[in-house]
Every structure is written in C-alpha cells, then in structure tokens.
VMD Tcl script that builds the backbone (N, CA, C; Angstrom):
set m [mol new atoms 474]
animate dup $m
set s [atomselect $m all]
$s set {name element resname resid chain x y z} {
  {N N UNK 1 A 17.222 -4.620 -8.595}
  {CA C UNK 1 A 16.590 -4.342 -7.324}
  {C C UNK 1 A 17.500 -3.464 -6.482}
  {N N UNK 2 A 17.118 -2.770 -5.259}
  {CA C UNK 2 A 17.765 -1.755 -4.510}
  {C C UNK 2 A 18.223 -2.268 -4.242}
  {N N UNK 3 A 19.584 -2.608 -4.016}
  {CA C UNK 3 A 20.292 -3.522 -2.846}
  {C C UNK 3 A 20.275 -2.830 -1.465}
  {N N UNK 4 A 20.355 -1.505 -1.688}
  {CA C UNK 4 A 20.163 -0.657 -0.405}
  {C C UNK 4 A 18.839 -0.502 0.257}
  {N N UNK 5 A 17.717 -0.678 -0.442}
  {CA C UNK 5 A 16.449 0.058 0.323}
  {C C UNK 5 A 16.377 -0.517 1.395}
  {N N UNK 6 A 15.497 0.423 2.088}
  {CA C UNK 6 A 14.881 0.123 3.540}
  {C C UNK 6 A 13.964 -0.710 3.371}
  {N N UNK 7 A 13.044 -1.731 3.920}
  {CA C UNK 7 A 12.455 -3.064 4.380}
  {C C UNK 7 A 11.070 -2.137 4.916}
  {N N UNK 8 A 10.292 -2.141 5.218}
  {CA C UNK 8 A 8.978 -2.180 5.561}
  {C C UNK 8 A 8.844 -2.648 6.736}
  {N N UNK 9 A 8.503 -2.010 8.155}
  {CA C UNK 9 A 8.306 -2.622 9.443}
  {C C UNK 9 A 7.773 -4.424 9.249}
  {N N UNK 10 A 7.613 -4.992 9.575}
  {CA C UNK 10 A 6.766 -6.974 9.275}
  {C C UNK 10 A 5.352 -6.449 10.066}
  {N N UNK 11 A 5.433 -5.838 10.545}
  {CA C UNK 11 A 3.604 -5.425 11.286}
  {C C UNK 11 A 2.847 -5.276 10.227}
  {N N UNK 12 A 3.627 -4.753 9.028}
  {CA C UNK 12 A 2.754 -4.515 7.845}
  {C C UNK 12 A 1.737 -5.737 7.127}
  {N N UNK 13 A 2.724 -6.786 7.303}
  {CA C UNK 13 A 1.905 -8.054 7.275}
  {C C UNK 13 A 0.653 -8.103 7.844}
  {N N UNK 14 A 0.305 -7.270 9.027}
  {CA C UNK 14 A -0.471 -8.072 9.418}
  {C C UNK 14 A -1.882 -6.822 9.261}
  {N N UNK 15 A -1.500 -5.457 9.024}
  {CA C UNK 15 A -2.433 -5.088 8.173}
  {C C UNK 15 A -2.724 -5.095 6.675}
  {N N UNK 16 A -2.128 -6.152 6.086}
  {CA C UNK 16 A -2.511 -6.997 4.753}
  {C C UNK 16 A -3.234 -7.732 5.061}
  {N N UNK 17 A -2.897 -8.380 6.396}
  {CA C UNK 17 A -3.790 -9.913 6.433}
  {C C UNK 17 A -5.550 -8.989 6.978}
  {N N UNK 18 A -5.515 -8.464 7.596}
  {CA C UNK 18 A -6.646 -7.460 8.059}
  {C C UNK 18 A -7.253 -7.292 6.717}
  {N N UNK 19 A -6.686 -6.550 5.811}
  {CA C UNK 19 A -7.144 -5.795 4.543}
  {C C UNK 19 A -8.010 -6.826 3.887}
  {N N UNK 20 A -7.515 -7.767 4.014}
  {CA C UNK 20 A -7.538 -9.283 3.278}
  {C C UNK 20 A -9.123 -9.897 3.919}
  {N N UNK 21 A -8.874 -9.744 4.871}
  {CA C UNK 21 A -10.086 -10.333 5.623}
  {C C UNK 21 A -11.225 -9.235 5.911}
  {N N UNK 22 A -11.209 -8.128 5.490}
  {CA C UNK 22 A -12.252 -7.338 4.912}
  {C C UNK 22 A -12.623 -7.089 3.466}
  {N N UNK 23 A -11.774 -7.748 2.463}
  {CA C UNK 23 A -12.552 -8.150 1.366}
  {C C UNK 23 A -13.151 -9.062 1.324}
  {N N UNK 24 A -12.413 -10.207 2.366}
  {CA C UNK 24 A -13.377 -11.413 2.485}
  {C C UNK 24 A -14.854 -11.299 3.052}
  {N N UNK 25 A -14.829 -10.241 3.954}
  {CA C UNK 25 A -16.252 -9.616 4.453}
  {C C UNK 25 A -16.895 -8.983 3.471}
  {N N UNK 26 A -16.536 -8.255 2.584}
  {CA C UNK 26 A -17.544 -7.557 1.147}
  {C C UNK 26 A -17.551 -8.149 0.547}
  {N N UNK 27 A -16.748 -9.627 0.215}
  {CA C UNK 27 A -17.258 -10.651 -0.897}
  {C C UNK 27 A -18.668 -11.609 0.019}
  {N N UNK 28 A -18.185 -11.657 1.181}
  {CA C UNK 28 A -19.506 -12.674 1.623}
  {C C UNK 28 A -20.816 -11.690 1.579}
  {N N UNK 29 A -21.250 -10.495 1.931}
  {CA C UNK 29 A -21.913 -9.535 1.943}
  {C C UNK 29 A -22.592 -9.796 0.675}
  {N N UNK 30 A -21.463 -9.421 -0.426}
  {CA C UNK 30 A -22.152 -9.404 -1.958}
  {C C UNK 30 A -22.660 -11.072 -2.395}
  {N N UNK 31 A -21.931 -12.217 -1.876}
  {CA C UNK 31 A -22.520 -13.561 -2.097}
  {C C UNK 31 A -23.474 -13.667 -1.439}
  {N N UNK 32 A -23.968 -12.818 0.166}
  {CA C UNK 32 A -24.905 -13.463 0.772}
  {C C UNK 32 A -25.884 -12.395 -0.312}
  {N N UNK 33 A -26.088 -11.275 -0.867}
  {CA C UNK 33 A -27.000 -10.620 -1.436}
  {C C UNK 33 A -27.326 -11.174 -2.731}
  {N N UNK 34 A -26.574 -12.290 -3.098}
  {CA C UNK 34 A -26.781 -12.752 -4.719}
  {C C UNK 34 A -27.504 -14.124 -3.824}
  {N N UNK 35 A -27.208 -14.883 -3.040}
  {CA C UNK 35 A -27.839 -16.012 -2.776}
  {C C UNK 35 A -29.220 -15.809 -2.397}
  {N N UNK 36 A -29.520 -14.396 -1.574}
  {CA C UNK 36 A -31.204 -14.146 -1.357}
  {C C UNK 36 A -31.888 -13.784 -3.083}
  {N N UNK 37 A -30.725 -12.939 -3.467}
  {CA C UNK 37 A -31.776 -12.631 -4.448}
  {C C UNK 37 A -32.128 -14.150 -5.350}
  {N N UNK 38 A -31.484 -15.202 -5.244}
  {CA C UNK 38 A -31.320 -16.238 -6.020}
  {C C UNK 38 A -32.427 -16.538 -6.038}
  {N N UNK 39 A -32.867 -16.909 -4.431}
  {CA C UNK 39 A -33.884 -17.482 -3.694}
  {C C UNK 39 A -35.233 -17.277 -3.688}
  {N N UNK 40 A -35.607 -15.537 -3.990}
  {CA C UNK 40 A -36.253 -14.575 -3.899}
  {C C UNK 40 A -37.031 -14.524 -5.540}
  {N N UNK 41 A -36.008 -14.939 -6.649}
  {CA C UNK 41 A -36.549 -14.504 -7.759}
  {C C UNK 41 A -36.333 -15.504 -8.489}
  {N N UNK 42 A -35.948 -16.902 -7.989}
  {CA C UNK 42 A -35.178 -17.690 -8.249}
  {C C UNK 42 A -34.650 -18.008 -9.570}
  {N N UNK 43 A -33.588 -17.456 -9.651}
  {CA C UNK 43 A -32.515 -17.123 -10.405}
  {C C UNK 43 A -31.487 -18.303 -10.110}
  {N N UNK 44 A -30.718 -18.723 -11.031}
  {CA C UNK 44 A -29.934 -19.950 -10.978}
  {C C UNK 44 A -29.218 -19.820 -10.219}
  {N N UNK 45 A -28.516 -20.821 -9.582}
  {CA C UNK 45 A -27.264 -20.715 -8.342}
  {C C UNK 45 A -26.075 -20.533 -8.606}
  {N N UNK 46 A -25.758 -20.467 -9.980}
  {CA C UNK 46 A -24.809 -19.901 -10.946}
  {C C UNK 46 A -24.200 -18.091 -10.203}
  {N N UNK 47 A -25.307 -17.752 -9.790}
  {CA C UNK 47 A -24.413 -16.775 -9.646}
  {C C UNK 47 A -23.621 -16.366 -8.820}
  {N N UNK 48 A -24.284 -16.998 -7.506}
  {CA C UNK 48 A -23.640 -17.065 -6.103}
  {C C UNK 48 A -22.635 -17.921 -6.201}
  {N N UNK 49 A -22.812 -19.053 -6.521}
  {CA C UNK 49 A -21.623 -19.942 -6.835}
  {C C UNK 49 A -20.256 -19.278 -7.320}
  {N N UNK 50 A -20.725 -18.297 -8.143}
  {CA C UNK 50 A -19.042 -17.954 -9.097}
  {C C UNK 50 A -19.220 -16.818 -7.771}
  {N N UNK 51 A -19.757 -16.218 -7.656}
  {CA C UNK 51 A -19.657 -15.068 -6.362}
  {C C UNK 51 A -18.669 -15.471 -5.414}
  {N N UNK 52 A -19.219 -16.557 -4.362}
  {CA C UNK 52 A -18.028 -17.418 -3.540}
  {C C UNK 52 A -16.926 -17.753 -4.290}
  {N N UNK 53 A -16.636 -18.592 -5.057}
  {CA C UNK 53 A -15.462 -18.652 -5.681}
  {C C UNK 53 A -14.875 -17.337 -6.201}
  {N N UNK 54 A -14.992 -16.628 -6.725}
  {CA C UNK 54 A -14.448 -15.182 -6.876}
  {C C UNK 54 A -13.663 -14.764 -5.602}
  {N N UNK 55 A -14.573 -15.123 -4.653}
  {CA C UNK 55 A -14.598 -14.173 -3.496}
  {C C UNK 55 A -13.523 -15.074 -2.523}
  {N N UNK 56 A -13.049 -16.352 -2.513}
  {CA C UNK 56 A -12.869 -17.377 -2.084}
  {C C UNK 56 A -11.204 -17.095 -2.961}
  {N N UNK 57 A -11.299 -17.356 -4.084}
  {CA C UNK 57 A -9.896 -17.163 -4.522}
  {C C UNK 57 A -8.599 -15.921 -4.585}
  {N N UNK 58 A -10.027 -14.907 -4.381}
  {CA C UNK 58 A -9.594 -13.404 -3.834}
  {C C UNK 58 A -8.557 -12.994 -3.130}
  {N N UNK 59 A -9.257 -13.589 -1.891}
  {CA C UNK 59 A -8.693 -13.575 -0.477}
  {C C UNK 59 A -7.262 -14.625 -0.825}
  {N N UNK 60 A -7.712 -15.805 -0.644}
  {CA C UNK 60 A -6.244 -16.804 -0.913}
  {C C UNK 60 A -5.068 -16.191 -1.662}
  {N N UNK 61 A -5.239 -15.698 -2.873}
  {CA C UNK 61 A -4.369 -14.845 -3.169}
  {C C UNK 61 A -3.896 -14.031 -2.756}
  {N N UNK 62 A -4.855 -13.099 -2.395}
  {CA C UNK 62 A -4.479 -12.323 -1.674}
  {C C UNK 62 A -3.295 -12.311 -0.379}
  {N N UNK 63 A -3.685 -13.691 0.224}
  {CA C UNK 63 A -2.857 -14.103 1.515}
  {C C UNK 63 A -1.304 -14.547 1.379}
  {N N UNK 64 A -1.449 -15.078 0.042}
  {CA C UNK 64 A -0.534 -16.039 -0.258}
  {C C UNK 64 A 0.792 -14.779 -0.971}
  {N N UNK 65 A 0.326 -13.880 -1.180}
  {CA C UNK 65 A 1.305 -12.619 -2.147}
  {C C UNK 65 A 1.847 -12.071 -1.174}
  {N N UNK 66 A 1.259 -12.107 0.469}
  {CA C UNK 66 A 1.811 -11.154 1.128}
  {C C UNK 66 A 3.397 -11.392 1.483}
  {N N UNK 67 A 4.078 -12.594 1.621}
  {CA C UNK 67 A 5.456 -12.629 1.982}
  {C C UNK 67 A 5.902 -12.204 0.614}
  {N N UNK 68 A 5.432 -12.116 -0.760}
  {CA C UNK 68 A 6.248 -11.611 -1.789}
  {C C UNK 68 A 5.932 -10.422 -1.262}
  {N N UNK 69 A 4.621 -9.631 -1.353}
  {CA C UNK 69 A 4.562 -8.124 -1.816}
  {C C UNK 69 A 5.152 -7.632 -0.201}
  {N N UNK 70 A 5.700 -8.523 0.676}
  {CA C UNK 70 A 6.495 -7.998 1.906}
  {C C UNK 70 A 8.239 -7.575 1.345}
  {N N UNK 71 A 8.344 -9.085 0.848}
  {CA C UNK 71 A 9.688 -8.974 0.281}
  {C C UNK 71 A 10.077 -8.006 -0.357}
  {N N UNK 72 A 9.772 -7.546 -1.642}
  {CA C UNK 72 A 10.250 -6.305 -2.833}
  {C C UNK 72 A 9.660 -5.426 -2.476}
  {N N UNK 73 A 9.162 -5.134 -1.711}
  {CA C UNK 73 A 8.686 -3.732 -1.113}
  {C C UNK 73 A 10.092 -2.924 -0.571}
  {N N UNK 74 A 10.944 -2.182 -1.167}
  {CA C UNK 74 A 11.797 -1.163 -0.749}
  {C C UNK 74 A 11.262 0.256 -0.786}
  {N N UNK 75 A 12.412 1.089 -0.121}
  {CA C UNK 75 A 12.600 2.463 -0.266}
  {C C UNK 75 A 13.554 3.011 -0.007}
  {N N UNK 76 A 14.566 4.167 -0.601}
  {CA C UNK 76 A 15.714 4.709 -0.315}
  {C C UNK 76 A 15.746 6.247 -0.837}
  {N N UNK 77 A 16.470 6.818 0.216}
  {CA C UNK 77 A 16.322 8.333 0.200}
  {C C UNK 77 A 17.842 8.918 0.058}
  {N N UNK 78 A 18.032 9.639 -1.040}
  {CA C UNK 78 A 19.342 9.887 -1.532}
  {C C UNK 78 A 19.471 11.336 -1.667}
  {N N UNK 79 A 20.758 12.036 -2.117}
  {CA C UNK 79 A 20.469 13.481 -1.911}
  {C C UNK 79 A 19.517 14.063 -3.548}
  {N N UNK 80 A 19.171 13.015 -4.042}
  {CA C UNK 80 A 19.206 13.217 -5.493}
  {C C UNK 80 A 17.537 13.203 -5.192}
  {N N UNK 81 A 16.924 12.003 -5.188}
  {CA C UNK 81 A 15.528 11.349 -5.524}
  {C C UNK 81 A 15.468 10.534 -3.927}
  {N N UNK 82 A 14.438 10.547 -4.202}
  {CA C UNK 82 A 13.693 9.588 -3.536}
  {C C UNK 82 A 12.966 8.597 -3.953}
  {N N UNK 83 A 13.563 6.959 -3.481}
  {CA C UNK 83 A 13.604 5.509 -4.624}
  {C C UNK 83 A 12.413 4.885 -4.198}
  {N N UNK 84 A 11.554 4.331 -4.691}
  {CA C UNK 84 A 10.489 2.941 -3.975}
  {C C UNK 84 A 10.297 2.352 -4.719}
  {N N UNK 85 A 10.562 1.299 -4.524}
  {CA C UNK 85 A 10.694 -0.192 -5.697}
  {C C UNK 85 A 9.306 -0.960 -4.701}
  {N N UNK 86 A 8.005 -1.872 -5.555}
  {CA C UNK 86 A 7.368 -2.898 -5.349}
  {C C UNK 86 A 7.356 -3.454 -6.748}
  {N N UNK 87 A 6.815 -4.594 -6.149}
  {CA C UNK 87 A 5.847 -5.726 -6.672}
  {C C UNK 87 A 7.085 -6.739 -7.106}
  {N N UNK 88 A 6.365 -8.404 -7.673}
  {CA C UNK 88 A 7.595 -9.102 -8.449}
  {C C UNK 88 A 6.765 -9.447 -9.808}
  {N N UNK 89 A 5.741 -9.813 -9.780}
  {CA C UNK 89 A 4.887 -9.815 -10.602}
  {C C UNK 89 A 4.896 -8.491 -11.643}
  {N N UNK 90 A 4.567 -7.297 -10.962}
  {CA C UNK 90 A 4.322 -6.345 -11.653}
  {C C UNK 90 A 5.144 -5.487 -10.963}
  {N N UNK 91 A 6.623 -5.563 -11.587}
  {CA C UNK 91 A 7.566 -4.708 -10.381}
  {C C UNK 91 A 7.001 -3.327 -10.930}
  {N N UNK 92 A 7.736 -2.003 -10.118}
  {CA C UNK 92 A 7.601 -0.981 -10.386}
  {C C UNK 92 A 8.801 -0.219 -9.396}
  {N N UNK 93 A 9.364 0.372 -10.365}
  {CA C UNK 93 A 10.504 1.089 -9.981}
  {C C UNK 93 A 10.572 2.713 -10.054}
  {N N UNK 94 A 10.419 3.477 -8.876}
  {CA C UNK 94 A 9.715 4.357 -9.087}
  {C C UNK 94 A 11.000 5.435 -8.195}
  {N N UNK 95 A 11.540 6.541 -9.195}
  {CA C UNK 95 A 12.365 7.752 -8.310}
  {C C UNK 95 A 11.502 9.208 -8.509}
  {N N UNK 96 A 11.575 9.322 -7.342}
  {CA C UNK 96 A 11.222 11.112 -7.688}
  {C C UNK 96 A 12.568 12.222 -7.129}
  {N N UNK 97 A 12.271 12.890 -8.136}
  {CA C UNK 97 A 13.376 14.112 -7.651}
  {C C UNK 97 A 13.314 14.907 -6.670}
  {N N UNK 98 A 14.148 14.931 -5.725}
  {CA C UNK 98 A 14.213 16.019 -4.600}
  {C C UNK 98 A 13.897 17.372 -4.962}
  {N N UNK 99 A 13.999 17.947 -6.281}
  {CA C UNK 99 A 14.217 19.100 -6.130}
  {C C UNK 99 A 12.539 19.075 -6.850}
  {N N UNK 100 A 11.474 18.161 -7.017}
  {CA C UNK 100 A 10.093 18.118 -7.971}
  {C C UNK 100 A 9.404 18.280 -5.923}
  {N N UNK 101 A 9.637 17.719 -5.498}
  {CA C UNK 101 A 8.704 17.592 -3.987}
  {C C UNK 101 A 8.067 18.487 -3.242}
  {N N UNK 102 A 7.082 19.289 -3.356}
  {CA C UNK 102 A 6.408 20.227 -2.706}
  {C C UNK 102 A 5.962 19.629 -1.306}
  {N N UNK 103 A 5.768 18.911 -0.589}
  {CA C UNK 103 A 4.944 18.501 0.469}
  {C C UNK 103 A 5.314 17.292 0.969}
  {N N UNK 104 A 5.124 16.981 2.299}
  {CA C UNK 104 A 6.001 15.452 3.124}
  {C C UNK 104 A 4.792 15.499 4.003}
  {N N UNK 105 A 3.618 14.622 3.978}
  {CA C UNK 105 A 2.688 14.340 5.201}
  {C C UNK 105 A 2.646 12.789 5.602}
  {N N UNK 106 A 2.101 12.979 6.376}
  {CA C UNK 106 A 2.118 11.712 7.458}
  {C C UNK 106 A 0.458 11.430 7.838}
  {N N UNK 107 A 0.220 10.224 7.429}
  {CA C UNK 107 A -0.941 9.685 7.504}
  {C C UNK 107 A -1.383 8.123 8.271}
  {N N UNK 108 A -2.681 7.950 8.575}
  {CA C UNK 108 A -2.542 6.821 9.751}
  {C C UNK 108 A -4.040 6.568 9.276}
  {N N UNK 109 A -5.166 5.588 8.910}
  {CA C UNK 109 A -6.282 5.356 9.215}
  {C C UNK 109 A -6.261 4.686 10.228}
  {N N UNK 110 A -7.495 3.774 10.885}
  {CA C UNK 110 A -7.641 3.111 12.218}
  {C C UNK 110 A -6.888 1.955 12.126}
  {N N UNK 111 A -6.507 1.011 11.110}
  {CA C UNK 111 A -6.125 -0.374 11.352}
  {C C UNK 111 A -4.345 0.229 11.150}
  {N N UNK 112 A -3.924 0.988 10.051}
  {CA C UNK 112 A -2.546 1.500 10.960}
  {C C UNK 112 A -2.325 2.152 12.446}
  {N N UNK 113 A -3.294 3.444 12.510}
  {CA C UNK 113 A -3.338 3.283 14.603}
  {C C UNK 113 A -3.215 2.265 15.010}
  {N N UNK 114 A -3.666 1.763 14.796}
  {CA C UNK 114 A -3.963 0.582 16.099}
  {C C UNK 114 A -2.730 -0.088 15.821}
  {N N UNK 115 A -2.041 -0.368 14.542}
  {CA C UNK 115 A -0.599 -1.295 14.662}
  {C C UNK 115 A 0.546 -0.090 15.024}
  {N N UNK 116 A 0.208 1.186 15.029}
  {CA C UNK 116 A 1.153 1.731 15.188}
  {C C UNK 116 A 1.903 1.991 14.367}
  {N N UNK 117 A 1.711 2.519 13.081}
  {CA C UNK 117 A 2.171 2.779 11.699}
  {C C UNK 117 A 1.604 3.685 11.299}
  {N N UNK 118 A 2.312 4.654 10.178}
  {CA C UNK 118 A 2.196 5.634 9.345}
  {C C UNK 118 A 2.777 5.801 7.948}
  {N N UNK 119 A 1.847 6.050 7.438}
  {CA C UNK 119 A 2.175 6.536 6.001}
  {C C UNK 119 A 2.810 7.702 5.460}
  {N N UNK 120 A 3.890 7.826 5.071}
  {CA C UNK 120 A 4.411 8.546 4.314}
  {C C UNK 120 A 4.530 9.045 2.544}
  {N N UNK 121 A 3.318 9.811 2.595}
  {CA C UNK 121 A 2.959 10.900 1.434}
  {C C UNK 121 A 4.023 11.947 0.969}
  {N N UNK 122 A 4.190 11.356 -0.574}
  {CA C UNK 122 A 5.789 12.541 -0.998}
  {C C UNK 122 A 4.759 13.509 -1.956}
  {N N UNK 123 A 4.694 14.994 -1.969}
  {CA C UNK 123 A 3.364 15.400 -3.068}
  {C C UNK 123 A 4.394 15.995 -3.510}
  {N N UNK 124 A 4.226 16.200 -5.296}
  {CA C UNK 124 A 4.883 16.763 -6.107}
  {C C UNK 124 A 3.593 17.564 -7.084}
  {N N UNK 125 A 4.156 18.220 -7.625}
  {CA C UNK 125 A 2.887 19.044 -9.155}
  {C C UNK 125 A 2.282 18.226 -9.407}
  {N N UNK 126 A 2.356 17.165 -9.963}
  {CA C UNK 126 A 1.789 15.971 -10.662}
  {C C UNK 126 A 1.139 15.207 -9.857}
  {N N UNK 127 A 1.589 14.571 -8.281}
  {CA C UNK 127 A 1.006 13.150 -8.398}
  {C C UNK 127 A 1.209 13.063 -6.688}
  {N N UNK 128 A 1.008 12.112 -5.841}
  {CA C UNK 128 A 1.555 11.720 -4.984}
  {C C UNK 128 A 1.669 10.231 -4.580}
  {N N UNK 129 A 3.574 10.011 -4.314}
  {CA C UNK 129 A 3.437 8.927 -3.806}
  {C C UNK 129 A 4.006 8.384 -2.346}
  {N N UNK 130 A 3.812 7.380 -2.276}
  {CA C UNK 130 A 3.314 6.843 -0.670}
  {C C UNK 130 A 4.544 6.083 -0.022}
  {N N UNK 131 A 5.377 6.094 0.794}
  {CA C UNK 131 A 6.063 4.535 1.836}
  {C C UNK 131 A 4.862 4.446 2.551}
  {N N UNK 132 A 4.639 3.189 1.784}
  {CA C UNK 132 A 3.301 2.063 2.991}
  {C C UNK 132 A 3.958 2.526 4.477}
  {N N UNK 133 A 3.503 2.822 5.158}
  {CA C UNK 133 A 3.200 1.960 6.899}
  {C C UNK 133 A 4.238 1.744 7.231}
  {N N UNK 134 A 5.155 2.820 7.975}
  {CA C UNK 134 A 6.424 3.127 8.571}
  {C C UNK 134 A 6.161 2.857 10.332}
  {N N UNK 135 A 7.465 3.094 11.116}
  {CA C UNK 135 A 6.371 2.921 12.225}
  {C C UNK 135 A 6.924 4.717 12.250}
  {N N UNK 136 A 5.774 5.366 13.356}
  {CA C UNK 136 A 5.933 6.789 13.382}
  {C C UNK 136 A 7.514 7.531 13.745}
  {N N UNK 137 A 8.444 6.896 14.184}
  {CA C UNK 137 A 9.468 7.271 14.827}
  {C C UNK 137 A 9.852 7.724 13.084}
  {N N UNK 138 A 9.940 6.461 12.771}
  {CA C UNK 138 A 10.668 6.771 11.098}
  {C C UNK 138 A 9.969 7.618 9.952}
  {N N UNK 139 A 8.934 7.388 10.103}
  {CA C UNK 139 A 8.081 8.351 9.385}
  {C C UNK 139 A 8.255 9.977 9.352}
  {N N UNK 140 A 8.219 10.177 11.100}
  {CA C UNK 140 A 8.873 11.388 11.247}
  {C C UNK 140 A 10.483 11.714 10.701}
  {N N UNK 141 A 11.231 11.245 10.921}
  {CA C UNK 141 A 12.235 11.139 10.668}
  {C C UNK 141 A 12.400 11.417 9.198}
  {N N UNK 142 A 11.564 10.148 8.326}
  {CA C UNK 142 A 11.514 10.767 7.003}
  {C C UNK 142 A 11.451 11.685 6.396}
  {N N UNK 143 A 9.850 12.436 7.070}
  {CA C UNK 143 A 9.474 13.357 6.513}
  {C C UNK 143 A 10.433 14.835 7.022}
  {N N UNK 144 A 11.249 14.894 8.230}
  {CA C UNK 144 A 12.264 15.777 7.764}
  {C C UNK 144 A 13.418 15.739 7.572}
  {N N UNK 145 A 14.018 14.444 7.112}
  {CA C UNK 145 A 14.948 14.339 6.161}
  {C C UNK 145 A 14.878 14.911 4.379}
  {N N UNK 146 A 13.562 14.667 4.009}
  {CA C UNK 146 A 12.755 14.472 2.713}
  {C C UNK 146 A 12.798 15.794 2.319}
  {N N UNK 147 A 11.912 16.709 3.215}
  {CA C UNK 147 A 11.685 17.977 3.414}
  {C C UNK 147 A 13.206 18.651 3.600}
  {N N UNK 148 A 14.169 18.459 4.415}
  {CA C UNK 148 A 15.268 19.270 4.597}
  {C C UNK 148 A 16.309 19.196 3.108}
  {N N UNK 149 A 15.846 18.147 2.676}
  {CA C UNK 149 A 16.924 17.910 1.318}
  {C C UNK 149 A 15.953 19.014 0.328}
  {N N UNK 150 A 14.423 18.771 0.349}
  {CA C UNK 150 A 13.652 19.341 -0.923}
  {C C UNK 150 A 14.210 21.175 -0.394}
  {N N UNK 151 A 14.040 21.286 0.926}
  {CA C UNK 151 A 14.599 22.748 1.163}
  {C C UNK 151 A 15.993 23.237 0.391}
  {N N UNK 152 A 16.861 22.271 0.769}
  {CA C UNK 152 A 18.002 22.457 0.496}
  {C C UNK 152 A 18.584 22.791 -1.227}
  {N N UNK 153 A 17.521 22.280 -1.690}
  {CA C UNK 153 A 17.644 22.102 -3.663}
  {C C UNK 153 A 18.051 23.140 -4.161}
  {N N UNK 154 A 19.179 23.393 -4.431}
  {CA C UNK 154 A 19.423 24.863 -5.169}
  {C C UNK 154 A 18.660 25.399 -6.562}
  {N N UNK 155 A 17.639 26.365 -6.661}
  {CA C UNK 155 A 17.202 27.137 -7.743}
  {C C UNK 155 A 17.272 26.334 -8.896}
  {N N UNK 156 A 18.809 26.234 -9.623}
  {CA C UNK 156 A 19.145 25.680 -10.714}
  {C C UNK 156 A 18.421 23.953 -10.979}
  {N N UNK 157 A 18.416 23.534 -9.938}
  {CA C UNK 157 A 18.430 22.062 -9.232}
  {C C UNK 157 A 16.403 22.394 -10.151}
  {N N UNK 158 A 15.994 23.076 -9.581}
  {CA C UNK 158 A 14.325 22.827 -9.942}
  {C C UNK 158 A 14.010 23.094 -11.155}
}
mol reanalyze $m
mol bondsrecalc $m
mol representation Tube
mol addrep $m
C-alpha cells in the first residue's frame, strides 16, 4: 500500500451514502414495477420478493464498504507517474506516466456541487483516469501540478 498517498476529503462519504440511497430509489422503482405487474397479470410474488431483497442487500452493502472503500482509497503525484491505489477486496494499483498524460480536467456533477468537490480527470492516448472528489482548492492545485510536470517531460522521456 502507498504509505504516502493522499486520503480523500471524508465529505466523500457522504456522497457514497447519497449514491447509495439512489440505488435504493431505482431498486424500489423496479420492485414497485414488478409488484404491479405481479398483481396485474398475476404472476407469482417470487419476483418482487427476490427484487426487494436484491435491492435491500444492495444498498446494505453498499453502506457497509464505505469506511473500507474510504480507507484504501489513495493517490500520489511524483515527478515520475501519477499513483492511485483502491479497493481491499479488489485492490487496484494503478501508475500512469507523466510523460503518457495529454489532458488534466476538472469535473463536478450536482451531488459533488453541492458537497463542494471535484473530480480530477488524468487523459492519456488510451484511457482516462479519475481522483474521486477532491475539494476544488486541491483539485486545482492538482491539475497544475500534473500538467506542469506532463509540460516539463523531456522529448526522450515520451
């Protein structure tokens, strides 16, 4: 594990717990649409039943991962790569090269606005990846630290 990475603002928690409680809203949605149709065509209660429970164990999990997937959530920015380590379950240890990085953006939907967080997008040829939900001071910060090193890459370096 990083011993160095950076930590994840804790606000982040609480747009997990949000996230969390809008799957719990598209699982009741899809249980309340299996319980009419149950009713309607009457079709066994078998299905709504596993629907709620699906939908029921979802969420709980969901809730219950967040102090892990808070915990191993790192990131560290070196003159070399740029590091982001998640998960414990399904770790993933992930560097990209400073000198591979075409692009540093900064992103926000409504439930980060509103906590006051931003996402930090690293784009390379291939792929792009993300620091979850920074708060904006650092984000900025990131993105021209990120950017001033990818500037800096000497020729040979790419």
């Amino acid at each position: 594990m990083m011993a160095s990475g950076q930590a994840l603002p804790a606000k982040i928690k609480t747009v997990w717990r949000i996230s969390a409680g809008c799957s719990f809203l598209v699982g009741l949605l899809i249980t309340g649409g299996l319980l009419t149709a149950t009713v309607i065509w009457q079709w066994s209660r078998l299905f709504w039943l596993i629907s709620a429970g699906l939908t029921i164990a979802e969420v709980v999990i969901e809730l219950a991962l967040i102090p892990y997937r808070y915990r191993f959530w790192r990131y560290r920015i070196s003159e070399r790569d740029v590091e982001i380590e998640s998960g414990f379950f399904f770790h993933q240890q992930t560097a990209i090269p400073i000198n591979r990085i075409q692009n540093v953006t900064l992103e926000a939907g409504p439930i980060l606005q509103w906590q006051k967080l931003q996402t930090v997008s690293i784009e390379t040829a291939a792929t792009t990846h993300k620091i979850e939900s920074v708060l904006p001071e650092t984000a900025q910060q990131l993105k021209q630290q990120i950017m001033g090193l990818a500037l800096e890459a000497t020729p040979d370096d790419r």
